[in-house]
N, C-alpha and C positions, 0 to 999 in steps of 0.2 A: 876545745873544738866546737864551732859551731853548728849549726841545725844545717845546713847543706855540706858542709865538710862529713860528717859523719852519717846521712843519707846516702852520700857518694861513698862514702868507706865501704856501709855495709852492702850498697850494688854491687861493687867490684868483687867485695868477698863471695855475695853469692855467684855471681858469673863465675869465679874460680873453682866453687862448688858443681856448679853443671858442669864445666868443662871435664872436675875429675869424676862427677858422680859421687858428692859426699851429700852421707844427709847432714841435715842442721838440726839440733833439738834445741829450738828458742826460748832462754831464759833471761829472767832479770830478778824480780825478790824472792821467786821461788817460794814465795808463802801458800802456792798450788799445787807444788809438785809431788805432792803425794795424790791429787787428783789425775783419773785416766791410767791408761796402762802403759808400760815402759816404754819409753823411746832410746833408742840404741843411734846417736847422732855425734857430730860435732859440736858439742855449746857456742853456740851465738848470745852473749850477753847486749842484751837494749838497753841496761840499768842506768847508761851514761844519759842515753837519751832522755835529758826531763827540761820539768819548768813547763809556768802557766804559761801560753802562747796569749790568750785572749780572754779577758773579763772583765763586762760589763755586771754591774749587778741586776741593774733596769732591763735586761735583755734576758734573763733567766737563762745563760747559756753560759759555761765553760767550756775552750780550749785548751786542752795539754798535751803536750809530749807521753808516749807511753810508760816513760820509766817513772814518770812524776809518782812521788811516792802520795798512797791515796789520806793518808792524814796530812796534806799538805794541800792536798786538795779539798778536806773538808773543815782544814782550819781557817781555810781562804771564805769558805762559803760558811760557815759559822760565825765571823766577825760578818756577816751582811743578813745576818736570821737567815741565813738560806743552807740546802743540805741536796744530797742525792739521795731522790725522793723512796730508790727502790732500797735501800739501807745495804749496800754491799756486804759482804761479809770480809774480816781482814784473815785473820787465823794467825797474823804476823805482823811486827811493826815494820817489814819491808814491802807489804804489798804495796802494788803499784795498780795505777788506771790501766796499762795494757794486760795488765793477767787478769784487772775486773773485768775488762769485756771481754776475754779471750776464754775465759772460765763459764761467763754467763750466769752466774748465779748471783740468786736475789736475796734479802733479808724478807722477818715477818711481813715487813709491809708489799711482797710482791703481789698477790691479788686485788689491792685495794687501790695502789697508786700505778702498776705495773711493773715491769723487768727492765731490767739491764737491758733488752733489746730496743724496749721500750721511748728510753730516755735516749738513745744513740740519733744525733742527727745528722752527722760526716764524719769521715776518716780519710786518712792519708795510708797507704800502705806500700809497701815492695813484696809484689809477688814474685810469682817463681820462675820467670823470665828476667829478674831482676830491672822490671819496669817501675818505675813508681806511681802509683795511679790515686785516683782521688775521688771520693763519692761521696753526693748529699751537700752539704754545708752549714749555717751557723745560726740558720733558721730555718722555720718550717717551709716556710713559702718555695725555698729554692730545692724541696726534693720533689721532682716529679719524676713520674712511673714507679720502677721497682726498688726499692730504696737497696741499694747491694752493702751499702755502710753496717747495716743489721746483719749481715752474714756473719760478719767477724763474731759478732755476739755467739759465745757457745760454741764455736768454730776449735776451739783450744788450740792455736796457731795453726791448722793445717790449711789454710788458705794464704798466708802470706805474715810478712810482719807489718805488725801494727806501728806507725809511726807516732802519729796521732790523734786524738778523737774528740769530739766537738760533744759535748751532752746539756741538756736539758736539765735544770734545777728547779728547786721549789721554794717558794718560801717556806721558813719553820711554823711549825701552829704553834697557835697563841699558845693553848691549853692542853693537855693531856693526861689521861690517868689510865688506872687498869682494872677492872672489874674480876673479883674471880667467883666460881658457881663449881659448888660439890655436884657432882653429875655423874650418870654410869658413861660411859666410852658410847651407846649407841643415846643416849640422852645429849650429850655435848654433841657429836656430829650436825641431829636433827634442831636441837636448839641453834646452834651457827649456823647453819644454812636458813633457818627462818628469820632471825637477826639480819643477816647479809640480806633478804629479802626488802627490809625493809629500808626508808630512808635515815639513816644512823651514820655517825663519822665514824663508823670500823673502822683501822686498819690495822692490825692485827689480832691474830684469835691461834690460841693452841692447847691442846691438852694434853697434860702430862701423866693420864694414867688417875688422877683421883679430882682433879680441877679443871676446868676450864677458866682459860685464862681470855678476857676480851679486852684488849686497849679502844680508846677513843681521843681522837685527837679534831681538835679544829676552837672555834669560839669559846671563851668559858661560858656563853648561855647554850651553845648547843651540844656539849658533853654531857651538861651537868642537866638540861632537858631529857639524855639520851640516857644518864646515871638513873635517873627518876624513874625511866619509863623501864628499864633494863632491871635493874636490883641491885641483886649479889654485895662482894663484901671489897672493899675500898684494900688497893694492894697496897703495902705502901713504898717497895723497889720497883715502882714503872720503870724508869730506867734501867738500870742496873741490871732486871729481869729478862727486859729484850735483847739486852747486848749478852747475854748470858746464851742465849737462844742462838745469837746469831753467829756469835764466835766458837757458839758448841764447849761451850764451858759448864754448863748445865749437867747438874749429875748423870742422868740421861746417858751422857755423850764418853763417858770416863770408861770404856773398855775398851780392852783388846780383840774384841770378837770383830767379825767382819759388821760394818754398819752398810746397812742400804739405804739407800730413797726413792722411794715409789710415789709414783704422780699419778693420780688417780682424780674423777672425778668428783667435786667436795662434797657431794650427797652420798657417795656409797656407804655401806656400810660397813662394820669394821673388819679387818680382814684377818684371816685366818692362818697362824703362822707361829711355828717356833720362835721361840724369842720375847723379847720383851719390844714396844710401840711406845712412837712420841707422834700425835698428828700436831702438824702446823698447817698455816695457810689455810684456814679456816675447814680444814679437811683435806684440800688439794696435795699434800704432800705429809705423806706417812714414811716414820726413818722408822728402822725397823734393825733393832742387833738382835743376832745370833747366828747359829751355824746351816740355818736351813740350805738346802741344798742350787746355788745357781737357776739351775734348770727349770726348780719348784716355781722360784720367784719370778723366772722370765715369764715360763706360761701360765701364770694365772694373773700377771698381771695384761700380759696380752687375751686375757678371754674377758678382763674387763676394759677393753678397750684404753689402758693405761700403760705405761714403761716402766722401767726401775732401772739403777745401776746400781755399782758397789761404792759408797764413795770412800771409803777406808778401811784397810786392815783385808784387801781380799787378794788374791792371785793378781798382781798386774800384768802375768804374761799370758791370763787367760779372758775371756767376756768380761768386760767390765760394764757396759752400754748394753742396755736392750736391743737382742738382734735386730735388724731390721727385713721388713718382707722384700720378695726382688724388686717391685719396681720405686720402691723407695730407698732400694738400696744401691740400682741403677742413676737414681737422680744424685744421689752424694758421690757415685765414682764420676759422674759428668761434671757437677761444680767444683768438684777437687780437679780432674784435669783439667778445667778451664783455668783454675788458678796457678797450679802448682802441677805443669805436666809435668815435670823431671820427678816430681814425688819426693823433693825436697823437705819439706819442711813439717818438721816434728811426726817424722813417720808412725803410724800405729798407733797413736795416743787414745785414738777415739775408738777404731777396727783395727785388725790385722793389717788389710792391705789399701788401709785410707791415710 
């Protein structure tokens, strides 16, 4: 079946879902589906939908279909030194590009290169009208005003399905290594944020509790300038370390308790909480296991002006997502019924009645 035979298939099926009032709960590698709270739908699988539509290497941009599974996309862009610069996370050998943007989440290197949102520069989609519409495109030049392509990011399907998506790549750096510094928890915060201050090729920093761990990547003279001026003690799983990080394979990540992630400012200070702390993102993002209570976690992360969710092992028929206040809570029931009036599409993933 080709890429408009199967656009058309899935219109028709969602017109047959308005007509009866079914929801859809949109999947395909499902290597997310333990992210977000339950959806009670019809399965709509997109997994058919793949294949690279468009790539240039010289143009820094890939095209794919959403089911394209995302190690197919990064063996494409590894045979040209290039990568997706925000390091997605897999968690499965089925992920795909449309549950990377529909999940939104970023590897170590999100604060330093940017998000998933970041690298998005068009998409194709079928919203909830079973229109198919299209935003952005395959350069920077041709997004003006509001770029609505970036919605989809972090959306976790409740705006429509993804068809498509046009992203932004990087070259690979030359050089790379990883730095680590024995440090107390309030010592590694304030050391990364003055490090971050300065001009250095960070892109990744995390502490596990007795290390901080710093990567540098770019030039072999500007690492190894940066190793000189920096210290510490030469890692020697660079690799292996981050992808450990990123796939949450990292001892850290090996229980059954509820894990959260809190996003918080990267200079705060460490935060007060049952359970045991992993900071990444140079501070910006503190995972946090144990059994503290919902509630503890929402409001203290909202008095520091920060969110949390649960992203494993919690109630998925209860709060997952940082409540939101009314009038931001008012903006997300408006872009949802602009997209998806019937309320179609992967009901409640994110809220109750989003």
């Amino acid at each position: 079946m080709n890429d408009q035979d199967l656009s058309t298939q899935l219109q028709a099926t969602i017109k047959t879902c308005i007509e009866n009032k079914t929801p859809i709960q949109i999947t395909a590698g499902n290597s997310k589906s333990f992210y977000g709270r339950n959806v009670h739908g019809e399965a709509l699988s997109v997994s058919a939908h793949q294949g690279i539509i468009h790539y240039e290497p010289t143009e820094l941009v890939i095209t794919a279909r959403c089911g394209t599974p995302l190690t197919e996309i990064e063996n494409t862009l590894n045979a040209h030194n290039q990568m997706l610069g925000f390091e997605p996370p897999h968690f499965s050998s089925t992920a795909t590009l449309g549950g990377c943007v529909a999940s939104g989440l970023s590897g170590p290197a999100r604060p330093y290169r940017g998000s998933v949102r970041d690298f998005v520069l068009g998409c194709s989609i079928i919203n909830g009208k079973a229109e198919r519409l299209n935003f952005g495109g395959e350069v920077m030049k041709n997004v003006a005003g509001y770029d609505v392509s970036r919605l989809m990011a972090g959306a976790m399907g409740t705006l429509g399905i993804i068809l498509d998506v046009s992203m932004k790549v990087l070259p690979k750096p030359e050089h790379e290594i990883t730095l680590g510094f024995e440090l107390s928890e309030e010592a590694a915060i304030n050391g990364i944020n003055k490090y971050c201050g300065q001009s250095l090729p960070i892109t990744a920093a995390c502490y596990d509790g007795d290390r901080l761990h710093v990567r540098l990547s770019g030039t072999a003279e500007g690492v190894s300038a940066a190793k000189t001026l920096l210290g510490g003690e030469l890692q020697p799983d660079n690799t292996e370390f981050w992808q450990r990080i990123r796939e949450q394979t990292h001892s850290f990540f090996q229980s059954d308790l509820p894990l959260w992630r809190c996003a918080v400012a990267p200079a705060t200070e460490p935060l007060i909480f049952e359970g045991k702390q992993f900071i990444d993102w140079g501070g910006a993002q503190r995972w946090l296991v144990g059994e503290e209570k919902p509630r503890t976690i929402f409001n203290k992360l909202a008095k520091l002006e920060g969110h949390a969710n649960i992203f494993r092992n919690g109630d998925r028929d209860a709060d997952i997502f940082q409540p939101l206040n009314g009038k931001l809570y008012q903006l997300h029931k408006q872009v949802k019924h602009a997209f998806d009036p019937h309320n179609l599409f992967n009901p409640g993933r994110l809220y109750p009645d989003l």
